[in-house]
MARMI-328388 format. One record per residue (C-alpha): residue in one letter; x negated, y, z. Coordinates in Angstrom, 1 decimal. Layout:
% MARMI-328388
+--------+--------+--------+--------+
! drenro !     xx !     yy !     zz !
+--------+--------+--------+--------+
!      A !      X !      Y !      Z !
...
+--------+--------+--------+--------+
***
This chain:
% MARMI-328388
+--------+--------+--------+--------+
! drenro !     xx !     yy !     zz !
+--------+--------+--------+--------+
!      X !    0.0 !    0.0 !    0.0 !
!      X !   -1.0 !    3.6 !   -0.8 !
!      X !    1.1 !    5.3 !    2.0 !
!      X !    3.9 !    7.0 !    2.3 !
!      X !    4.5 !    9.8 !   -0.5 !
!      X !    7.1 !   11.1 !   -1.8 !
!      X !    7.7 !   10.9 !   -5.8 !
!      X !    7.1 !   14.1 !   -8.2 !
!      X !    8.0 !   12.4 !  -11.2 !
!      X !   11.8 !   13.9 !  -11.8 !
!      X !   11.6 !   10.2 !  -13.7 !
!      X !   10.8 !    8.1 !  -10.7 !
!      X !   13.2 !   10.2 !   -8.6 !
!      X !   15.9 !    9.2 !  -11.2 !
!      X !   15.1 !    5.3 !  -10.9 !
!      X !   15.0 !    5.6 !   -7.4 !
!      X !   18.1 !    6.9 !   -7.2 !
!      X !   19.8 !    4.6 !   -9.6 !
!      X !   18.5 !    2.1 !   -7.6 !
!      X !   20.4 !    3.5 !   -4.6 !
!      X !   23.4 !    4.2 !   -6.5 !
!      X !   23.7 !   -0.3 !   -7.6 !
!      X !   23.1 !   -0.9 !   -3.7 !
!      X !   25.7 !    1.3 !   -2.6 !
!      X !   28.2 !    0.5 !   -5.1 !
!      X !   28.0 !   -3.1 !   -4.2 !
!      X !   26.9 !   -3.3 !   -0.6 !
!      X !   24.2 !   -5.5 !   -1.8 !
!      X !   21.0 !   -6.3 !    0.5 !
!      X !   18.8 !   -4.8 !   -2.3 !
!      X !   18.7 !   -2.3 !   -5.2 !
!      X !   16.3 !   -1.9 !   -7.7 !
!      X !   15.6 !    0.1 !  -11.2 !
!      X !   12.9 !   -0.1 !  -13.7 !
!      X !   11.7 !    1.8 !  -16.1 !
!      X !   10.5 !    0.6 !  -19.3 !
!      X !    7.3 !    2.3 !  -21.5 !
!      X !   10.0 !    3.0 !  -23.7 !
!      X !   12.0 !    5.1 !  -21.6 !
!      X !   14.8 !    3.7 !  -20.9 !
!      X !   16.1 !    2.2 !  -17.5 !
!      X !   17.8 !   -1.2 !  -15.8 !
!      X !   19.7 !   -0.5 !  -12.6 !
!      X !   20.6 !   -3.7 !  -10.3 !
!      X !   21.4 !   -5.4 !   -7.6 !
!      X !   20.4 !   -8.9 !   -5.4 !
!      X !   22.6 !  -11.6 !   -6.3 !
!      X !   23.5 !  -13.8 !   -3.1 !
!      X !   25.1 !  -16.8 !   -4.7 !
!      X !   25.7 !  -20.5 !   -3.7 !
!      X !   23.3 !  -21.7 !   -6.9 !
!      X !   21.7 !  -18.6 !   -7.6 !
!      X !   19.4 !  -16.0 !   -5.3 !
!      X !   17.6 !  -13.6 !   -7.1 !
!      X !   16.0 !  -10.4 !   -5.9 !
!      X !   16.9 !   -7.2 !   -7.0 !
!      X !   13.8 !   -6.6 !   -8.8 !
!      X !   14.5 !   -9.8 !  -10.6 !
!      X !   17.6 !   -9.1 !  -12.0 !
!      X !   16.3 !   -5.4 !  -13.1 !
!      X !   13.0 !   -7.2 !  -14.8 !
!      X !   15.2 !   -9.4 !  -16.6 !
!      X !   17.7 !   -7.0 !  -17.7 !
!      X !   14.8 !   -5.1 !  -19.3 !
!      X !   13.1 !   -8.2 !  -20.9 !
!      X !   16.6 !   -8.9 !  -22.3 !
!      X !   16.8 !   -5.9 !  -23.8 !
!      X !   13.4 !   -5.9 !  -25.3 !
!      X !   11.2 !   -4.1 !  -23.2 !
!      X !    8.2 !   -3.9 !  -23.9 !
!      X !    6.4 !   -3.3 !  -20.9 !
!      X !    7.6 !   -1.3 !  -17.2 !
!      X !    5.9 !    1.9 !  -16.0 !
!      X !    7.6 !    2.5 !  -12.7 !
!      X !    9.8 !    0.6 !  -10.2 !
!      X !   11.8 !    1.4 !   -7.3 !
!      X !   13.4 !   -1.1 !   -4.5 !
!      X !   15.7 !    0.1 !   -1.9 !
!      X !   16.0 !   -2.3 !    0.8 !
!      X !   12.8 !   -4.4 !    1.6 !
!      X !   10.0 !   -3.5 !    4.0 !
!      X !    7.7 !   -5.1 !    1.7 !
!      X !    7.2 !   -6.1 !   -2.1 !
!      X !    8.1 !  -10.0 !   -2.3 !
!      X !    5.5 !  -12.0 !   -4.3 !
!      X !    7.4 !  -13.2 !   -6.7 !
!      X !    8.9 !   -9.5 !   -7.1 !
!      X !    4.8 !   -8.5 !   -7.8 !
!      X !    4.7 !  -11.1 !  -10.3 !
!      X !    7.5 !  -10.4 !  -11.8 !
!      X !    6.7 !   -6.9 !  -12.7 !
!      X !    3.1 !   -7.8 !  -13.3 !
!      X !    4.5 !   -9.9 !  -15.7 !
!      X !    6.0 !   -7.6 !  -18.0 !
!      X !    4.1 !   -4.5 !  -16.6 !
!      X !    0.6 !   -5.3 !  -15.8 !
!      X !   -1.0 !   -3.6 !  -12.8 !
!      X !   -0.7 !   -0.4 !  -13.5 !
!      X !    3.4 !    0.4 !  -12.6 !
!      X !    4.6 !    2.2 !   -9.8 !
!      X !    6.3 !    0.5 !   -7.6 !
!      X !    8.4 !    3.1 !   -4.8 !
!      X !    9.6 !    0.6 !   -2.0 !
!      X !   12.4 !    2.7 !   -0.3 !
!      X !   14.1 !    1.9 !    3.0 !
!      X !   18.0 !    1.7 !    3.2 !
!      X !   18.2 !    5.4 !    4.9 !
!      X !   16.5 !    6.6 !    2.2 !
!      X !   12.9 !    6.7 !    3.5 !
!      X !   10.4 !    6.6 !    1.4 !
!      X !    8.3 !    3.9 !    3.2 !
!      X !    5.8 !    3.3 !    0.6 !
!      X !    4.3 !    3.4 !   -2.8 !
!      X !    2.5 !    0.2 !   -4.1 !
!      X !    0.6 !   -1.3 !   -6.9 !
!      X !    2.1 !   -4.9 !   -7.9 !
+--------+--------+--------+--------+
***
């Protein structure tokens, strides 16, 4: 972790709150938005099912590979006190090591910003 900071990007502000905006809309343990090198961004939620658990980060990777991404620049995660692994590889995945990752607790504290 690099400490806590808050984001001057107007960009990663907007993913951050997007990311706040899934969890709140569906009461969901996590939220999470990416932001592709393209530009565009994938809002979503943890999904807490009988056959399927996937972390928010997961589900916003996915959405973006789906689409045709073609690589992440910046991430945010409301919810977690820490960046799961698989949630690093996941990003590192499609992002590499160079994407911003904001990890943001649920009263809206920035708590950290980390590399994947």
């Amino acid at each position: 972790m690099t400490g806590v900071t808050e984001p001057t990007d107007p960009e990663d502000r907007k993913i951050i709150t997007l990311a706040r905006a899934a969890r709140a809309r569906t009461q969901a343990a996590e939220g999470a938005a990416v932001r592709d090198t393209d530009g565009r961004t994938y809002a979503a939620t943890s999904v807490a099912l009988p056959t399927l658990q996937l972390s928010a980060v997961q589900v916003a990777v996915a959405m973006a590979v789906s689409s045709g991404a073609p690589g992440l620049e910046a991430v945010a995660v409301i919810g977690p006190e820490t960046l799961a692994d698989t949630d690093r590889t996941a990003i590192a995945d499609l992002g590499g090591s160079a994407v911003v990752v904001w990890l943001i607790d649920p009263a809206g504290v920035h708590s950290a910003r980390v590399a994947p």
